[in-house]
Structure formats: C-alpha cells, structure tokens
C-alpha positions as CSV (number, residue, x, y, z in Angstrom):
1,X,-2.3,12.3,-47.1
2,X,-1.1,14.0,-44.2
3,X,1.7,17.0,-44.6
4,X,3.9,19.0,-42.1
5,X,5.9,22.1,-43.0
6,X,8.2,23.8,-40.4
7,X,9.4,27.1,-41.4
8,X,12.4,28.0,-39.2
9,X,11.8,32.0,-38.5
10,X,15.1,32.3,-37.1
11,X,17.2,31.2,-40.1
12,X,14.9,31.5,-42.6
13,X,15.2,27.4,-43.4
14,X,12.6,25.0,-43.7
15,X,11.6,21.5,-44.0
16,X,9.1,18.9,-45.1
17,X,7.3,15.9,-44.5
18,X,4.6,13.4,-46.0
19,X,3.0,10.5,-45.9
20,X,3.0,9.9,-49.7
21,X,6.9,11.0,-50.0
22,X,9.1,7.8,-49.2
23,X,12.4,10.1,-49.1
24,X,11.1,13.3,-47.2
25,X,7.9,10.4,-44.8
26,X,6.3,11.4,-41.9
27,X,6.2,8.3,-39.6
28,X,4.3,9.7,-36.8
29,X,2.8,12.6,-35.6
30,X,1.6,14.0,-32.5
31,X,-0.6,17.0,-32.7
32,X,-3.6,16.5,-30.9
33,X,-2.4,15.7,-27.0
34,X,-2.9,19.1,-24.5
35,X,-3.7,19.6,-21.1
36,X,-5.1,22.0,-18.7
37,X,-4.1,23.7,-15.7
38,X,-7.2,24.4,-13.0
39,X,-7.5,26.2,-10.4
40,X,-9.8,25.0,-7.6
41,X,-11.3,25.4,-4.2
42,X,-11.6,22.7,-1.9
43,X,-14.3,24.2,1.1
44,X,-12.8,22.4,4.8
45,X,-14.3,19.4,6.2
46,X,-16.1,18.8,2.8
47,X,-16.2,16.5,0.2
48,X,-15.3,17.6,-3.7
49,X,-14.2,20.8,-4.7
50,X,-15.0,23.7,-7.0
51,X,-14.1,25.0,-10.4
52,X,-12.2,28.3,-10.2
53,X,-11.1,28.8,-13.4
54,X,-8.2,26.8,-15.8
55,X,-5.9,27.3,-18.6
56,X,-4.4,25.5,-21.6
57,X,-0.9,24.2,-20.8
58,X,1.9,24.6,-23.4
59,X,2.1,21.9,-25.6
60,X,5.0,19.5,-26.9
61,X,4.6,18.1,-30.4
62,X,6.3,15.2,-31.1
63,X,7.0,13.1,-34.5
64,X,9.1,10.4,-36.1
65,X,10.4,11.4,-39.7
66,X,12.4,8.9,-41.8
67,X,14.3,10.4,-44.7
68,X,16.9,9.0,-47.5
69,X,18.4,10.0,-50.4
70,X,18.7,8.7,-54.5
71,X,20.8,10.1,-57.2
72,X,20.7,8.7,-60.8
73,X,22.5,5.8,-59.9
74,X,20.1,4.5,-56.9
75,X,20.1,5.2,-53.2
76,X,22.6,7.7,-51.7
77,X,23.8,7.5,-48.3
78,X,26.3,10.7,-49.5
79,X,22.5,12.8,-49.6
80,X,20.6,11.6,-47.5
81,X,23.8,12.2,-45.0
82,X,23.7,16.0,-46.4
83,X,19.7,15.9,-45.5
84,X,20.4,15.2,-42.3
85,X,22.7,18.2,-42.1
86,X,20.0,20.5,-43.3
87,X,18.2,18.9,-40.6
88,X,20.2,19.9,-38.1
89,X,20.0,23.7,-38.7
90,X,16.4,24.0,-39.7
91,X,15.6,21.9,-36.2
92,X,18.1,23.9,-34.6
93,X,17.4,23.8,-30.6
94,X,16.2,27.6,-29.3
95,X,15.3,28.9,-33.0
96,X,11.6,29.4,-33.5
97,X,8.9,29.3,-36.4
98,X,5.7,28.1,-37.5
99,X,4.3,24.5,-38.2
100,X,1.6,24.4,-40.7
101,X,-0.3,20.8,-41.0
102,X,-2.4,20.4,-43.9
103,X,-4.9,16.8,-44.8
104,X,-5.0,17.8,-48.5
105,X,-8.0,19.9,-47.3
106,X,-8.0,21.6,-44.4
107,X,-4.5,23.4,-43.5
108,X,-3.7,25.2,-40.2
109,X,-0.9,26.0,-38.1
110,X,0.9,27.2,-34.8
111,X,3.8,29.1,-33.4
112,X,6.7,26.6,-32.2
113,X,10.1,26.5,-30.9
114,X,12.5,24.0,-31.2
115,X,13.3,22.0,-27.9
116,X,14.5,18.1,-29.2
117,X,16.0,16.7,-32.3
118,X,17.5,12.9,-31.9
119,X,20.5,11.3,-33.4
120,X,19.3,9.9,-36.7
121,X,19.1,5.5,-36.9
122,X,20.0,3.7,-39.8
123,X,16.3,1.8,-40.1
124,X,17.4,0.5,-43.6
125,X,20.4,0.6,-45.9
126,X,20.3,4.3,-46.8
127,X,17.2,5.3,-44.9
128,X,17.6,6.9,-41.5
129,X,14.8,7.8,-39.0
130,X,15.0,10.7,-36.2
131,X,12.2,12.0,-33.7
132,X,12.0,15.9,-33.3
133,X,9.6,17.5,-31.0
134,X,8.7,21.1,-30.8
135,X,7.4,23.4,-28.5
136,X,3.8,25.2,-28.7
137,X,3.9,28.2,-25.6
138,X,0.5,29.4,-27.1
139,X,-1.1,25.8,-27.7
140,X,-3.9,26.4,-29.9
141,X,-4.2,25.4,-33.6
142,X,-5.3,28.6,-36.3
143,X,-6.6,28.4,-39.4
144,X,-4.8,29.5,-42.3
145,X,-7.8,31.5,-43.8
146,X,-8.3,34.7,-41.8
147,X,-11.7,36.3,-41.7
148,X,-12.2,39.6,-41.5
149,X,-14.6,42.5,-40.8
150,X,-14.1,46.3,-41.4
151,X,-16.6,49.3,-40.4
152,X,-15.9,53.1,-39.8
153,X,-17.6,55.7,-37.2
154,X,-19.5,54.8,-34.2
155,X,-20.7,51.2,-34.9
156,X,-22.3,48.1,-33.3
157,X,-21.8,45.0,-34.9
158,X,-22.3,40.9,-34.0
159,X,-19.4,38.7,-35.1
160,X,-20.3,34.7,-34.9
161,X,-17.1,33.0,-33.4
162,X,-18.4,29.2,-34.4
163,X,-15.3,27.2,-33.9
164,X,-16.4,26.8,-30.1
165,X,-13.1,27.9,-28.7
166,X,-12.0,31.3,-27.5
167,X,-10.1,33.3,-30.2
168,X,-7.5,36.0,-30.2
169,X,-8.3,39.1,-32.5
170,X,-6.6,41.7,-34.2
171,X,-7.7,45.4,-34.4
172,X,-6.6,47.6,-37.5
173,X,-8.0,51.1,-36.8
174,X,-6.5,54.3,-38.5
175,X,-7.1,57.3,-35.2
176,X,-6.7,60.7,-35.1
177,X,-7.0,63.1,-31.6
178,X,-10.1,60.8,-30.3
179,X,-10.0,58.0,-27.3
180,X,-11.5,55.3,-29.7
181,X,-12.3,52.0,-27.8
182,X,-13.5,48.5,-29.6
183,X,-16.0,46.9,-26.6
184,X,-16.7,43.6,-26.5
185,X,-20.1,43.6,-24.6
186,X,-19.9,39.4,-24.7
187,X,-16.7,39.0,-22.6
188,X,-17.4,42.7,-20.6
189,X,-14.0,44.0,-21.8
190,X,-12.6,46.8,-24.3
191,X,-9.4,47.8,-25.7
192,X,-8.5,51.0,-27.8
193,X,-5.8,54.2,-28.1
194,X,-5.7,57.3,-26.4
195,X,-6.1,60.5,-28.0
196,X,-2.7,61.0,-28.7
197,X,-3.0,58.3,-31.0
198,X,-2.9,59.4,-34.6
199,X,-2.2,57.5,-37.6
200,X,-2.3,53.7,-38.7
201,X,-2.4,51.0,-36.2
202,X,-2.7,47.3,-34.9
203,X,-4.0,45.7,-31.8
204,X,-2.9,42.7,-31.1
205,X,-4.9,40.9,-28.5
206,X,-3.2,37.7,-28.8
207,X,0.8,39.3,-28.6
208,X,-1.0,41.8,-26.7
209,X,0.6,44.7,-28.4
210,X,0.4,48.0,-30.5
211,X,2.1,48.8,-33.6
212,X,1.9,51.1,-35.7
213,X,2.0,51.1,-40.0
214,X,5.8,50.9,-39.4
215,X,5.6,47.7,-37.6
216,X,7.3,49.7,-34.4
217,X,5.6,49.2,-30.9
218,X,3.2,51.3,-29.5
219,X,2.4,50.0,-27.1
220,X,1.9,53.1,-24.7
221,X,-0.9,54.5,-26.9
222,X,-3.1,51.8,-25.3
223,X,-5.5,53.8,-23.1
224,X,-5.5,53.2,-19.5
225,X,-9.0,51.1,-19.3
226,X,-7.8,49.1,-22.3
227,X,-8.1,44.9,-21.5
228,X,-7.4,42.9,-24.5
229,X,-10.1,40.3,-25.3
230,X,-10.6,37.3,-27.1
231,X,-14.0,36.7,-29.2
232,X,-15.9,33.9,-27.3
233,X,-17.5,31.0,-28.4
234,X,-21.1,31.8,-30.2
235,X,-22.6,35.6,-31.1
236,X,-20.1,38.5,-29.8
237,X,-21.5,42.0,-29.6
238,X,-19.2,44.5,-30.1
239,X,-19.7,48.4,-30.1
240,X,-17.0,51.2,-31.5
241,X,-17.0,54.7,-29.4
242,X,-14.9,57.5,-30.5
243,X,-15.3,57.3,-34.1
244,X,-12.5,55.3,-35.6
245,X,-12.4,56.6,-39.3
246,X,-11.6,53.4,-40.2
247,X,-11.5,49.9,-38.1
248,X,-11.4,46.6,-38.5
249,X,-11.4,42.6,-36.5
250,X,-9.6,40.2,-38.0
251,X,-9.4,36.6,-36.3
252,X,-8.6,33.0,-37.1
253,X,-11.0,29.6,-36.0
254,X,-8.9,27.7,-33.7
255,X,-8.9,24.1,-33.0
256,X,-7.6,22.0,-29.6
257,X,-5.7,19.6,-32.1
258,X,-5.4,18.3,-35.5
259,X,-4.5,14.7,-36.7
C-alpha cells in the first residue's frame, strides 16, 4: 500500500490518495526522478574536464489520481463531480504545502507548491482520472521522526548523520549577553547570536533564519561570522563557545527519493 497526503498550507485544505481506496486511487506516482546541476572546468587544449562543485535541481512531482463517487444507491457522478471541485481548490495553482508519502511503514515528506492540475477524463462511467504535478524548490525527502539532541554550557559533542546525504539542522538555544556560536568542526563552519541576543530562539539552517519564542524574525541577531551549515554525511563534531544555558540540534534523515 502506497499513500499520498497533500496538505494545502495556503487554504488550509487537503487531499488523499491510495492504492487500496478504489474512490480516492493513486494511479501513478512520481517521486523518485532529480537531477543535478555541476559546475565544471574544462583546462584548454585538453581532454575531459573537472568537477567543481554541483547542486540538486528543483524537482517536479508528477501523478495520476482517479477518483469517483457512491451514494446509497450506487455510483454518483453528482459526488464525484463535487470531488473534483474540492480538487480544484486544494490543487489550486501558486498555493503551497507539504506532501507526506507513507508505504504503511516508513512515512516522509517535502515542501511543494502547486504548478499543474489537468482537466479530469471520464475513464469509466462515473470514474474520472486527472494528472497533478507539484513543485519541490528544496528537493529532498525528510523524515517524519525528528531526532534530537540537547546540552547546556560549553560542550563538544559527535552527532552520527547516517542517512548519507547532507542535512539541514535546527538550533534551539535560550542566550543571554554572551556571543554563543554552535561549530561544526566537520563542514569548518559555525553559526550563532550576538550578545545582544537574549531570550528564546531558533536557528534555522535550512530557511536560513532566526526567530525568536514568538515565531518573529530575528534574523539580525545572527553574529557577523555566522555561516549556516548542514550535518554531513558520517560523524560531525560540533563544539558550543559562549555558554548557551541551554541548546539544542534537531535534524531530520533525508532521502534523494521515495517510491
């Protein structure tokens, strides 16, 4: 069994598909295919070229959903006509949300807008079939289960990132009058609040913003040799200076695709 669930941010709506629910089926599905952008160097008068550096693309998500409608009386064209409405506005072009995918076991999900919904086809009497596809800027599959860990004071820890990709991480750290600054020896880059900083806050390295306990930006409390980081694949050592009374990472596996 194979599930999607699209949660429309924008107006609150949602929708969803299976492969075990004939009225609501999930035809096809297309969450695996991304690409990379490189960036090369090709040396003059020779053969090849060399690896710079590349990125993950933005990816499209395509799938084919088929839904119909019954009432006590048998199939309903009437609802499954007023499905496709609903349709329309949770699919809506331009709105965002999230896609979760779940197997029946694992579950995981990823940040979408809306970009293509096509005009339904009557594929049997009372059972129509569109395509949607979706929008992924940041292209990477997360987990649903976050992990997490905390520490206070001037620390040195290890965190084991063993999903093999680099992940985006989020700092909770309560301040007060200090520079404190979370290094991550591993990837040679650190990120933290000045000392004007005092109170609650979050770090995220993946939005790359500050907010404080509020939710409001803060994003000029970041201190002026701040770079946000991702943990890399394998062992990442990371060291707390300034004494955060309390800190802590929290980050999600992510996966290049799910099926």
């Amino acid at each position: 069994m194979r599930k999607i669930k699209f949660e429309n941010k924008t107006n609150g709506l949602s929708a969803e598909f299976s492969t075990d629910t004939p009225m609501m089926f999930l035809e096809s599905f297309d969450g695996c295919s991304c690409g990379t952008t490189d960036i090369v160097y090709k040396p003059f008068d020779l053969d090849g070229q060399y690896f710079i550096s590349g990125s993950l693309n933005p990816r499209t998500i395509p799938f084919v959903v088929n839904f119909g409608g019954k009432d006590e009386r048998g199939y309903s064209r009437r609802i499954a006509l007023g499905k496709w409405e609903k349709l329309q506005a949770v699919f809506a072009p331009g709105s965002s949300g999230v896609l979760t995918w779940t197997d029946g076991t694992n579950s995981r999900f990823i940040k979408v807008r809306c970009t293509e919904l096509s005009r339904p086809k009557e594929i049997l009497p009372f059972l129509f079939s569109a395509s949607i596809s979706v929008t992924a800027d940041k292209p990477l599959w997360l987990d649903t289960v976050e992990n997490v860990v905390s520490f206070s004071g001037i620390s040195d820890i290890e965190i084991n990132n063993d999903c093999g990709i680099a992940v985006p991480v989020q700092i909770d750290i309560s301040a007060g009058a200090q520079i404190i600054l979370i290094y991550n020896f591993t990837v040679g880059k650190g990120v933290g609040l000045d000392e004007t900083a005092v109170g609650n806050f979050t770090i995220d390295c993946g939005e790359c913003t500050v907010k404080n306990s509020a939710g409001e930006l803060c994003s000029h409390l970041i201190s002026v040799w701040s770079d946000y980081w991702y943990l890399a694949p394998g062992i990442n050592r990371i060291h707390a200076g300034g004494q955060p009374q309390y800190a802590r990472i929290r980050w999600r596996r992510a996966y290049a695709g799910v099926y």
